[in-house]
C-alpha positions in Angstrom: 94.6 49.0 147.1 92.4 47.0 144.7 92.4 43.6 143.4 95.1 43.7 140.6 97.3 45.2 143.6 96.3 42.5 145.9 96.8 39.7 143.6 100.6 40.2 144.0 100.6 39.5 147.5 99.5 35.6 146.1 102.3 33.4 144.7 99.5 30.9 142.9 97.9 33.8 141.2 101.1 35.1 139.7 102.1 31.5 139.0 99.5 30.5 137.4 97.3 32.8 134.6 93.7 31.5 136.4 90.7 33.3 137.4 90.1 31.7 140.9 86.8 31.8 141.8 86.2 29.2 144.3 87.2 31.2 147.8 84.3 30.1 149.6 85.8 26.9 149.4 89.0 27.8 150.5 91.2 31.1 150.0 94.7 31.6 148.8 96.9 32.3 151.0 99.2 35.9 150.4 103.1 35.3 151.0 103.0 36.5 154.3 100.8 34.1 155.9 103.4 31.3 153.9 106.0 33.3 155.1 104.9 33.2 159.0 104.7 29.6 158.5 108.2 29.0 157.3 109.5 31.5 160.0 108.1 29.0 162.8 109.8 25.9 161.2 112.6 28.2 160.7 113.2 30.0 164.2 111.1 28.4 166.5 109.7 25.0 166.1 109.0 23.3 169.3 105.5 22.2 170.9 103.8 24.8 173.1 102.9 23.9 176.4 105.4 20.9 177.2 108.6 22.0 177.1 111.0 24.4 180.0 113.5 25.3 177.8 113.4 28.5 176.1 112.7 27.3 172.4 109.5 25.5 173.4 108.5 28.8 175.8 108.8 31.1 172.1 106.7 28.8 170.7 104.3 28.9 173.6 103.8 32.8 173.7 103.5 32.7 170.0 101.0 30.2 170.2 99.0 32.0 173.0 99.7 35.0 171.3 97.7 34.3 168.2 94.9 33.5 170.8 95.3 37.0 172.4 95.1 38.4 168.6 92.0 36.2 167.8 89.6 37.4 170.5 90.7 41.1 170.5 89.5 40.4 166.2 86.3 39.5 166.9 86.0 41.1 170.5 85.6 38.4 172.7 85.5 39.5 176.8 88.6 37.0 177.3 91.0 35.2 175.4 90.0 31.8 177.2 86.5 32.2 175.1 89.0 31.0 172.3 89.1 27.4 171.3 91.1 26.0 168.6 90.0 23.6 166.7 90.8 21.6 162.9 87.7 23.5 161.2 84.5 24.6 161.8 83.3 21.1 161.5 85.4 20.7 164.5 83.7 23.1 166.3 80.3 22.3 165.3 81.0 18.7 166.1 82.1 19.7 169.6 79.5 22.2 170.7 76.7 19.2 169.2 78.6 16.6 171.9 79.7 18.5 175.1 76.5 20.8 174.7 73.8 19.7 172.8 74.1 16.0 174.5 73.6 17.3 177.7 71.4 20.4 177.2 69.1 19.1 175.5 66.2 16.2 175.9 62.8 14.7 174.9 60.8 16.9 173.2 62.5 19.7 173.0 63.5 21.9 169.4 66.7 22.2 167.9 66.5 24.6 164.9 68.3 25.2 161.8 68.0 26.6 158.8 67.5 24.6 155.4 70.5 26.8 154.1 72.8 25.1 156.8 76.2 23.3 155.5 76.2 19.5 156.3 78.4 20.2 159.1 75.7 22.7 160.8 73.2 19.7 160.3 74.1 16.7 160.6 75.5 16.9 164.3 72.1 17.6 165.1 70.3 15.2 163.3 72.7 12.7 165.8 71.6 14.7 169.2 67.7 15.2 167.9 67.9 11.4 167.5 70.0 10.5 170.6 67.7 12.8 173.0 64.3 12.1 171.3 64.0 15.6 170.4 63.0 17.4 167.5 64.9 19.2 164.8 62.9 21.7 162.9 63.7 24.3 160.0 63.4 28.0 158.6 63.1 28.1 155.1 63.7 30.6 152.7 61.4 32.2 150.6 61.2 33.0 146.9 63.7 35.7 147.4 66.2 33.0 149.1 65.8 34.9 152.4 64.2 33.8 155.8 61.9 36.3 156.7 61.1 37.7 160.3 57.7 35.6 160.3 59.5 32.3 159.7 61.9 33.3 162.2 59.0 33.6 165.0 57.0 30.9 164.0 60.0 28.7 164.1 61.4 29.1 167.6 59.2 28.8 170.0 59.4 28.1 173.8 60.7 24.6 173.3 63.8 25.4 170.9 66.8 24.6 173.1 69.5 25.4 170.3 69.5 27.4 167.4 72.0 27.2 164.2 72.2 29.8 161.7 75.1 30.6 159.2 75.9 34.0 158.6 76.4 33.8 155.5 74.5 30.9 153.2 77.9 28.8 151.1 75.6 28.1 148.2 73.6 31.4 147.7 75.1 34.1 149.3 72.4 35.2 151.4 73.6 37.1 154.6 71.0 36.0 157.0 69.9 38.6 160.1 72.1 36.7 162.4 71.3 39.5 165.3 67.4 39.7 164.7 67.5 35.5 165.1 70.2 35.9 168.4 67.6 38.0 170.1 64.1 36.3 169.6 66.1 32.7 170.6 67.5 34.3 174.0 64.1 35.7 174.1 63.1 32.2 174.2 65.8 30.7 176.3 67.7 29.3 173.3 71.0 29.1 173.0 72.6 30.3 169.2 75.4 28.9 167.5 76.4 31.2 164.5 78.5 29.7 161.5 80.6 32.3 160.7 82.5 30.6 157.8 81.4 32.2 155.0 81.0 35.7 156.4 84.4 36.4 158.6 86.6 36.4 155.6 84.5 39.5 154.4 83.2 41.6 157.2 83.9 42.7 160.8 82.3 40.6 163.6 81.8 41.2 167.0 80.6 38.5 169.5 79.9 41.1 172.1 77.4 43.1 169.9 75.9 39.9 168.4 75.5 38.4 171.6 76.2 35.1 169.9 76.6 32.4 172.6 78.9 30.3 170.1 80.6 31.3 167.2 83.0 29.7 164.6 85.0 29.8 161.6 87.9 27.6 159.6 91.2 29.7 158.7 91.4 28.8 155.4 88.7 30.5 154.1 89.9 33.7 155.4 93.6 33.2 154.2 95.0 31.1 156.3 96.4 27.4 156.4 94.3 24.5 155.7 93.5 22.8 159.3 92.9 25.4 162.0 89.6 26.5 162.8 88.3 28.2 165.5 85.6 27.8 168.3 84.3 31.2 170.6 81.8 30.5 173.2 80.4 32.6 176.3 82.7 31.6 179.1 80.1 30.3 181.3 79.2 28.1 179.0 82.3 26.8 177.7 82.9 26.2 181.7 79.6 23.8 182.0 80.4 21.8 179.2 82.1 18.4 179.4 85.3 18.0 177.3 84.8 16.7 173.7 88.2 14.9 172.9 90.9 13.8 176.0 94.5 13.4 176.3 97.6 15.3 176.7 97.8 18.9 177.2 93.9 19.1 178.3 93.8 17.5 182.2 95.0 18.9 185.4 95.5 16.0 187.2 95.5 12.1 186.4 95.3 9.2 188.9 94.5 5.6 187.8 90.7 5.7 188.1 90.3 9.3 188.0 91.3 12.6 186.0 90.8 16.4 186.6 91.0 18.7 183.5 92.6 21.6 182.9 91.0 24.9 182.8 89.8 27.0 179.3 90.7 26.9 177.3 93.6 23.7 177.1 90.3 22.0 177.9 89.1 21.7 174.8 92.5 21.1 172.9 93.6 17.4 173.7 97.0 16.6 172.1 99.8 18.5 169.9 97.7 21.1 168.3 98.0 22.3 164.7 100.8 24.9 165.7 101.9 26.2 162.4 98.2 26.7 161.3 97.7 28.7 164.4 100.7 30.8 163.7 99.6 30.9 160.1 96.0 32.2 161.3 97.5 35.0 163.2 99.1 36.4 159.9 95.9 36.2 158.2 94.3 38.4 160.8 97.3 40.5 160.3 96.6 40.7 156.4 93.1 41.3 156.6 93.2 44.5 159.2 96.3 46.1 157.3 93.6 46.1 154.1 90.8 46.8 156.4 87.2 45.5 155.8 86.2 48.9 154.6 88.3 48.0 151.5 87.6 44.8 151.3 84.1 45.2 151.0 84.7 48.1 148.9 87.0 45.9 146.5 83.9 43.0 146.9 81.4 44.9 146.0 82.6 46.8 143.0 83.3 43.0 141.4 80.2 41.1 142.8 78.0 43.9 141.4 79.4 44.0 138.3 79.4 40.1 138.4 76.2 40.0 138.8 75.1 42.5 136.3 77.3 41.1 133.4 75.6 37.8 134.1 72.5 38.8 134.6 72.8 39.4 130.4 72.6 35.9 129.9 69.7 34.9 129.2 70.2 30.6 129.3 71.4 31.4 133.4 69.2 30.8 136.3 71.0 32.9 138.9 70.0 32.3 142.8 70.7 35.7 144.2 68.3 37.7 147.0 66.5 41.1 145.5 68.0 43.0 147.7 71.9 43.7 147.3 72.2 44.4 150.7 71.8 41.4 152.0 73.9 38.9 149.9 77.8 38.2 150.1 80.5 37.6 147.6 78.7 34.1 146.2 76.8 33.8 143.0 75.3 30.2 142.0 74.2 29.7 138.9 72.6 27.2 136.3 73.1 27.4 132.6 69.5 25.9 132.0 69.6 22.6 130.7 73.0 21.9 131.0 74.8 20.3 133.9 76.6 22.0 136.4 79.5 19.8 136.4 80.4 19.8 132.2 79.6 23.7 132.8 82.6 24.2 135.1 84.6 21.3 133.8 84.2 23.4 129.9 85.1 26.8 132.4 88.3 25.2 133.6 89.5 24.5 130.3 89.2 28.7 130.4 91.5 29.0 133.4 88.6 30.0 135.2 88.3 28.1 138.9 84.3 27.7 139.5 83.1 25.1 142.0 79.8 22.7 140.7 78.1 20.1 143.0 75.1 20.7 145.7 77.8 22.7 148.0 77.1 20.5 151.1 73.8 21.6 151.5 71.8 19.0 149.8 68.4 19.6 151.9 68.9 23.1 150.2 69.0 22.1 146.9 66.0 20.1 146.9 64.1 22.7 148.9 64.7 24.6 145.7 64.1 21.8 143.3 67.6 21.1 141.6 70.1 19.0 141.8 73.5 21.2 142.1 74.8 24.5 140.8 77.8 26.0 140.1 79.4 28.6 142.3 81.4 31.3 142.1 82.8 33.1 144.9 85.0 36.1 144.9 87.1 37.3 147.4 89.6 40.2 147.7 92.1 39.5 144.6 89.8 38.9 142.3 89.0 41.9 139.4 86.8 42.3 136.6 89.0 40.8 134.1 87.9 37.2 136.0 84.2 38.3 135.7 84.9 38.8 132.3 86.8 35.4 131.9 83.7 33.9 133.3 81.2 35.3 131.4 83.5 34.6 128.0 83.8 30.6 129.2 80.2 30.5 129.4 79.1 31.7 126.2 81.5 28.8 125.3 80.3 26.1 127.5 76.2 27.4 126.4 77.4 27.4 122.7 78.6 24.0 123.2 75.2 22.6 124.0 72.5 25.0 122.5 71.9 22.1 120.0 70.7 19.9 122.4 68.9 22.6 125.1 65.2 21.8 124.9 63.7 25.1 124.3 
């Protein structure tokens, strides 16, 4: 299969003549995964976990089902290692409160890197300053990349917690998430990988990795706005206190004292986001049928030539690593002199979806001295037709303003 083939699986695509280049925000979702969605409302609508009668018991298995599916897709050792959650900023936000509150304490590290999203930095920014520890940062160097010395120098024998993303949003870079699991444990830290930006695109396994946490949102990987996903080691998951409390997550309840449940209905307090997690499931389904071999086939056949038809113009600034190996399916860009915002607002006029803005990664984007870029970011349906739609609503949008680019 290749993109023009895939394209057909996407109702908004054959709806609407657009070159949508803005999946690392959030994908489109194929009309299977819709489909699977209106099958539940359809069929077997009830809430999972409450209910004896047999409509409520369908909806349970296929609830617990998509569970099963989800930690066989990433290899987890059990399917109780599986959390869901709204989004990764969820997940992030509970490992921060049930983990890093109690884990860690005066004077010791918590490191990130600058290329973190918000939600990878700002929960620790709130535990540093609760605990009176430190948060500290690996930086990139000129070839956007965090290099092994940075990686040494940065965790040392007081880092409690690392965060990494996989996959930087803004630049693309794929960072050696297995190289920076290693040296932490080597240190006693515990990692936390953001696996947002990378799970829609390649094949991970938590076992190999030996990632202690690891999450993801469904909706950059096809699936339905509002489910996201949290994988930790069970031992840990088992230590930690719960994050939110209510129905569906306590064993027993007595008027000054409560007993939880066991993982993982622990960790998901009220009605959960059933439909998303049904959704979810068909994602998964989507994505093995294609297979990532294909997809990254399909990726890297567009990204490259992406990247080489843009690398023509000379009025860009493109933030992109040397080596080809070790960036994704993003591609920021500035059209020097001109602001990112009237560059993709001129673009849409095009049909041509581009996102503009500092990506929620402002330490990022002053680390490297700008204010914003724009973004695109390609995913499986996309072809070289919307590279070339791109490239044509930029020579627009620089046309527009040569007059009044300072040379």
């Amino acid at each position: 299969m290749n993109g023009e083939e895939i394209k057909k699986d996407f109702p908004i695509l054959e709806n609407r003549k657009i070159s949508y280049l803005d999946s690392g925000a959030t994908t489109q979702k194929p009309f299977q995964v819709i489909n699977a969605i209106e099958d539940f409302y359809n069929r077997y609508n009830a809430n999972p976990h409450r209910g004896a009668y047999s409509l409520s018991i369908e909806a349970t298995e296929e609830y617990e089902n998509v569970r099963t599916k989800i930690a066989k897709f990433i290899n987890a050792k059990s399917r109780e290692e599986i959390i869901f959650s709204k989004n990764a900023t969820e997940s992030l936000n509970l490992i921060a409160y049930s983990y890093g509150m109690s884990n860690v304490k005066q004077d010791d590290e918590i490191v990130i890197s600058i290329m973190e999203h918000h939600s990878n930095l700002v929960p620790w920014q709130n535990v540093t300053k609760a605990t009176g520890s430190k948060l500290s940062y690996m930086y990139i160097n000129e070839n956007f990349e965090i290099d092994d010395e940075e990686i040494e120098n940065k965790i040392t024998d007081k880092t409690k917690i690392v965060g990494i993303t996989h996959v930087s949003n803004a630049l693309g870079t794929i960072n050696n998430v297995k190289k920076i699991i290693d040296y932490a444990h080597k240190k006693g830290a515990v990692v936390i990988v953001d696996a947002s930006q990378s799970i829609p695109h390649m094949r991970i396994d938590v076992q190999a990795l030996d990632a202690d946490f690891l999450i993801f949102s469904g909706h950059k990987m096809l699936a339905p706005l509002g489910i996201g996903v949290l994988y930790g080691k069970k031992e840990i998951l088992n230590s930690m206190s719960p994050f939110l409390m209510g129905g569906d997550m306590i064993e027993y309840v007595y008027e000054q004292d409560t007993t939880f449940a066991p993982l993982p209905n622990k960790f998901e307090a009220g009605t959960q986001n059933v439909e998303g997690v049904i959704g979810l499931g068909a994602a998964i389904d989507y994505i093995e049928k294609i297979g990532y071999d294909n997809i990254q086939k399909i990726e890297k056949e567009v990204v490259s030539y992406a990247v080489e038809e843009l690398s023509k113009l000379d009025y860009l600034d493109l933030y992109l690593t040397k080596n080809k190996e070790n960036h994704s399916a993003v591609i920021s860009f500035n059209i020097k002199g001109v602001h990112p915002h009237d560059v993709a607002s001129i673009l849409d006029g095009e049909g041509v979806c581009v996102r503009s803005g500092n990506h929620c990664a402002q330490p990022l984007m002053r680390f490297l001295g700008i204010d914003s870029t724009c973004r695109a970011s390609f995913y499986i349906y996309n072809t070289k037709d919307d590279v070339d739609r791109l490239v044509k609503g930029l020579k627009k949008a620089y046309s527009m303003f040569e007059k009044y680019i300072k040379k």
